[in-house]
C-alpha positions as a Markdown table, in Angstrom:
| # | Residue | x | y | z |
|---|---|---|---|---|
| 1 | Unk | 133.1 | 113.6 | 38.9 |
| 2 | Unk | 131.7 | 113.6 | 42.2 |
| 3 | Unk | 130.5 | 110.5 | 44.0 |
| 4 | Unk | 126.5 | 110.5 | 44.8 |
| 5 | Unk | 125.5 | 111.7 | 48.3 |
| 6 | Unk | 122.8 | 109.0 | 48.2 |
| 7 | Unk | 121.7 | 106.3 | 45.7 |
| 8 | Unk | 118.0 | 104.7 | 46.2 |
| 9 | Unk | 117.6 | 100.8 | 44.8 |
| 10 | Unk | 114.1 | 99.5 | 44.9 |
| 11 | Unk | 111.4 | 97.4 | 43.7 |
| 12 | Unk | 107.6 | 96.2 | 44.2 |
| 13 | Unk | 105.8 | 92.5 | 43.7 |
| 14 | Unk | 102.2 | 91.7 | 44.2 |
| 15 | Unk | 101.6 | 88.7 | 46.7 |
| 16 | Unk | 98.4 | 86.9 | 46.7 |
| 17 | Unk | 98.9 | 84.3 | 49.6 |
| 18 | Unk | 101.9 | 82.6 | 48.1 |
| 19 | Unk | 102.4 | 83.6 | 45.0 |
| 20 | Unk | 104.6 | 86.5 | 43.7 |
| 21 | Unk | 102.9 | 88.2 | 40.4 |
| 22 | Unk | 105.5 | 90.3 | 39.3 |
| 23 | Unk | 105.0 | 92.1 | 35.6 |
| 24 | Unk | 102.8 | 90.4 | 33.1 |
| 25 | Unk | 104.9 | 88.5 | 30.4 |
| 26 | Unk | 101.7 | 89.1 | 27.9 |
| 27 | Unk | 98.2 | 89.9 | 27.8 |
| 28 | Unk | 97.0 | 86.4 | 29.0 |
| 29 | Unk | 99.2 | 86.9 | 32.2 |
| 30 | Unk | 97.5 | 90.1 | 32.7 |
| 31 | Unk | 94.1 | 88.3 | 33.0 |
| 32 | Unk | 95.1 | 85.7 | 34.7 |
| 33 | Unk | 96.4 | 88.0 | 37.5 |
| 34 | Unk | 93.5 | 90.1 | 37.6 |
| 35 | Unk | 91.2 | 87.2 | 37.5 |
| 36 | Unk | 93.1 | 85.6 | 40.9 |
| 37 | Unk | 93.2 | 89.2 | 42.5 |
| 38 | Unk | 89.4 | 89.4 | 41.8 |
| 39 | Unk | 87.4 | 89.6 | 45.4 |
| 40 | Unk | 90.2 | 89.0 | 47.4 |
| 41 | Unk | 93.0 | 91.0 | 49.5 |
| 42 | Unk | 96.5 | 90.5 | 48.3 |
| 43 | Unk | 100.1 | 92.3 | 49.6 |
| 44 | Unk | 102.1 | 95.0 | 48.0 |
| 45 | Unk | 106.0 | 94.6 | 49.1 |
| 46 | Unk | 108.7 | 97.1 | 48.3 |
| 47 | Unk | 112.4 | 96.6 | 49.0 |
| 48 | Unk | 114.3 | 99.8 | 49.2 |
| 49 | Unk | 117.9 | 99.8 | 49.9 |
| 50 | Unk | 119.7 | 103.7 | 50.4 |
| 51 | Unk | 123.6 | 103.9 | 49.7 |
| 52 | Unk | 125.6 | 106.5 | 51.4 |
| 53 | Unk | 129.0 | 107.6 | 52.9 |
| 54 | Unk | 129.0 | 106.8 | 55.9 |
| 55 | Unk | 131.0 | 108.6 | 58.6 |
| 56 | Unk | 134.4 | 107.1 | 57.5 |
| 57 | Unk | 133.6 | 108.0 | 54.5 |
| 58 | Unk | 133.3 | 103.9 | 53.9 |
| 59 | Unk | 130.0 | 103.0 | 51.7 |
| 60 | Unk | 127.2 | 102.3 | 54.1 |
| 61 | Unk | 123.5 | 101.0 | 53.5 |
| 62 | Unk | 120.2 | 100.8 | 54.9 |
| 63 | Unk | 117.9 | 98.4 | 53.9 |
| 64 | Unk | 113.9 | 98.4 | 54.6 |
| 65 | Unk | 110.7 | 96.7 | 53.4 |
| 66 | Unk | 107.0 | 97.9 | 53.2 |
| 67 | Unk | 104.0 | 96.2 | 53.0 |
| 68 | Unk | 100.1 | 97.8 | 52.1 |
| 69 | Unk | 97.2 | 95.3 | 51.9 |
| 70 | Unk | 95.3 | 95.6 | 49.1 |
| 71 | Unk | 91.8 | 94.2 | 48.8 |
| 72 | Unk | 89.9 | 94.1 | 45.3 |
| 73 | Unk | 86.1 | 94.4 | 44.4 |
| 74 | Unk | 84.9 | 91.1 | 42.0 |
| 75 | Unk | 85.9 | 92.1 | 38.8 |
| 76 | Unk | 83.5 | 90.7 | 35.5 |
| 77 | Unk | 85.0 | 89.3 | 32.5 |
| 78 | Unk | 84.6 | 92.6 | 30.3 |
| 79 | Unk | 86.4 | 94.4 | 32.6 |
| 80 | Unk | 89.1 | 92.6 | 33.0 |
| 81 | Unk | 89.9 | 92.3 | 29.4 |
| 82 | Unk | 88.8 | 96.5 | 28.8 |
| 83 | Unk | 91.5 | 97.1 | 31.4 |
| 84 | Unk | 94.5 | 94.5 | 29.7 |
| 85 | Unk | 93.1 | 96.2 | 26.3 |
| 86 | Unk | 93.8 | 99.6 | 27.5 |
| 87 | Unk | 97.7 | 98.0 | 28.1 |
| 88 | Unk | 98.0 | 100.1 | 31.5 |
| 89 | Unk | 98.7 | 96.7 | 33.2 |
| 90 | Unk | 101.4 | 95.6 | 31.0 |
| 91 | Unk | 104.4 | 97.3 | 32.9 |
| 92 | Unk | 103.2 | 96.9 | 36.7 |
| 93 | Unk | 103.5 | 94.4 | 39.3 |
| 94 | Unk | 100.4 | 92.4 | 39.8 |
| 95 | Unk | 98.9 | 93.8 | 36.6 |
| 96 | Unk | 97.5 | 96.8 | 38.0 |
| 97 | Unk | 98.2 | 100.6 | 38.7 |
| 98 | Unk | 96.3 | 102.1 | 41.8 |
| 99 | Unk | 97.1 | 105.6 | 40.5 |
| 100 | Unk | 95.1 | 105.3 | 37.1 |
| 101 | Unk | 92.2 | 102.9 | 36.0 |
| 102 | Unk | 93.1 | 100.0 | 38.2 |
| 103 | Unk | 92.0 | 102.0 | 41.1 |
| 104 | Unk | 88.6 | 101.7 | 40.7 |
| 105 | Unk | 89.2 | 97.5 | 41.3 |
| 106 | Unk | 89.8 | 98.8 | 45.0 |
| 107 | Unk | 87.5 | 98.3 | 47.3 |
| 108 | Unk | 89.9 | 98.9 | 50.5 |
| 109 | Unk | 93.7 | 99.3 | 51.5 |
| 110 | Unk | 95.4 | 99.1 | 54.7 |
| 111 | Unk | 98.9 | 100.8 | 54.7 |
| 112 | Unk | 101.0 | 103.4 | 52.5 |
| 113 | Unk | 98.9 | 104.0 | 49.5 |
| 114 | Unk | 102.4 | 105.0 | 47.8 |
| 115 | Unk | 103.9 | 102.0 | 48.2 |
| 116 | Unk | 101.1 | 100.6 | 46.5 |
| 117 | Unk | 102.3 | 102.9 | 43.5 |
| 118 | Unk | 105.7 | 101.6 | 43.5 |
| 119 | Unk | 107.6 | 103.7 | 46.2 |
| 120 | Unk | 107.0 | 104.1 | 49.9 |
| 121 | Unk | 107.1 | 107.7 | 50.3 |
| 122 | Unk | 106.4 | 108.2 | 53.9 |
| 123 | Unk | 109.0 | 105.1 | 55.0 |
| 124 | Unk | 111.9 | 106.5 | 52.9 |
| 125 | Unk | 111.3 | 109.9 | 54.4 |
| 126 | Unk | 111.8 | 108.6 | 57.8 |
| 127 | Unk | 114.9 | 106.6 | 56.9 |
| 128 | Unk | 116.4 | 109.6 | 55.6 |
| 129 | Unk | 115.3 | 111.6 | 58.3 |
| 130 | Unk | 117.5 | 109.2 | 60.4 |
| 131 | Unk | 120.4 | 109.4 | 58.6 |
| 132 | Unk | 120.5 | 112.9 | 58.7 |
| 133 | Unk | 119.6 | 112.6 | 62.7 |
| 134 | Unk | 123.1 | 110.2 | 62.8 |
């Protein structure tokens, strides 16, 4: 078969000061994380690397990183566990999805809302964008 024209790698984590919350391992971790993003402003990193043929027809990369600051209202007790009930946390970085429920714990963003979802749209666009320019 033909080789790919371009393959896209990446991933998010949740960083409050420190410390990395990736996925929740269980319920418990889910309201623990929500509990320590509570009332404060925490960072979304994405890594995205792009493979490609390069001129030579070698395999070339680019690499970049994006980061969104997040900041979250105070979140009660019953909410916190409504929201891990509802399981939407289970399979997202920092125990929250900005696209669905866990949106309404935002009280303010700086930076690529998209990231935020997983994927920076607007800074892949522009590497691409370059690598056609090259």
């Amino acid at each position: 078969g033909e080789s790919p024209d371009l393959v896209i790698g990446g991933d998010t984590v949740v960083a409050l000061d420190e410390m990395i919350l990736e996925k929740p391992q269980d319920k418990a971790d889910a309201e623990r994380m929500l509990r320590e993003l509570s009332g404060h402003t925490h960072s979304v990193f994405s890594g995205v690397a792009l493979l490609y043929a390069g001129r030579d027809g070698a395999v070339a990369e680019r690499l970049f990183t994006e980061q969104t600051r997040v900041t979250f209202a105070e979140l009660s007790a019953g909410v916190i566990k409504a929201y891990v009930e509802s399981g939407e946390p289970m399979d997202k970085a920092g125990g929250y999805g900005i696209q669905a429920a866990g949106g309404t714990f935002v009280s303010g963003i700086s930076g690529c809302y998209y990231n935020v979802m997983g994927f920076p749209m607007h800074s892949f666009c522009r590497e691409v964008a370059s690598l056609i320019d090259e």
